[in-house]
C-alpha positions in Angstrom: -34.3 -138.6 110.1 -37.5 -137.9 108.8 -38.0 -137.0 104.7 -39.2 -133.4 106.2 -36.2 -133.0 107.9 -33.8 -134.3 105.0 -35.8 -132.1 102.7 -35.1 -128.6 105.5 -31.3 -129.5 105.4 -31.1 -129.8 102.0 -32.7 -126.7 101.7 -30.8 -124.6 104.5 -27.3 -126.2 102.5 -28.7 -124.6 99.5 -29.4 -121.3 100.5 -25.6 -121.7 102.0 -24.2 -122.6 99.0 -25.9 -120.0 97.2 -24.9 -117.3 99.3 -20.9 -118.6 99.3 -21.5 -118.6 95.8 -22.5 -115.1 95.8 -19.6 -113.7 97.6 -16.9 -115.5 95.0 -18.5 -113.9 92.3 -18.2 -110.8 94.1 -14.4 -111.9 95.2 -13.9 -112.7 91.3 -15.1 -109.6 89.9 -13.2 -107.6 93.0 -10.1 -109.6 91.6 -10.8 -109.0 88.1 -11.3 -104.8 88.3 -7.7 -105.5 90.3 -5.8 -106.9 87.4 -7.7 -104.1 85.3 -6.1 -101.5 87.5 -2.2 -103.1 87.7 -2.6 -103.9 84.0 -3.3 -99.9 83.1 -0.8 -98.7 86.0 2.2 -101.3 83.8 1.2 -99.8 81.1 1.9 -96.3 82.6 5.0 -97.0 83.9 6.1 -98.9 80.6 5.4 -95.5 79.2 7.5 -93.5 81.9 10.1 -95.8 81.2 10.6 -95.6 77.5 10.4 -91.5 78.2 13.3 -92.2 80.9 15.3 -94.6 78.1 14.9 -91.8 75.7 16.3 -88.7 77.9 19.0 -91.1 79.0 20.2 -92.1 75.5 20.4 -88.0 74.2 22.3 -87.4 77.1 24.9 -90.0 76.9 25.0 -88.7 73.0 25.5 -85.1 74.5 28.6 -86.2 76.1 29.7 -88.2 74.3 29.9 -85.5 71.6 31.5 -83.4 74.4 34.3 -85.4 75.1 
């Protein structure tokens, strides 16, 4: 293999490497705004569920006081 030829495949596995590159980054930052969105959607339900544990205990104290 000639030095020209050596020097077109290094340069062809470059601009492939670059371009995989490319598309994890964008796979990375697709994950990361992912985690963003389940992270705020827990928090939402966290907060449903702490409105749920607080209408559950005032009605167990409502019967209770009624029995």
């Amino acid at each position: 293999m000639s030095s020209g030829d050596c020097d077109k495949e290094l340069e062809n596995d470059l601009e492939v490497t670059c371009e995989d590159l490319q598309k994890m980054k964008e796979l990375v930052a697709g994950h990361v705004r992912q985690c963003q969105g389940l992270e705020a959607r827990m928090s939402d339900l966290g907060v449903h569920l702490e409105s749920i544990r607080g209408t559950l205990c005032q009605n167990y104290t409502c019967l209770h006081q009624l029995v």
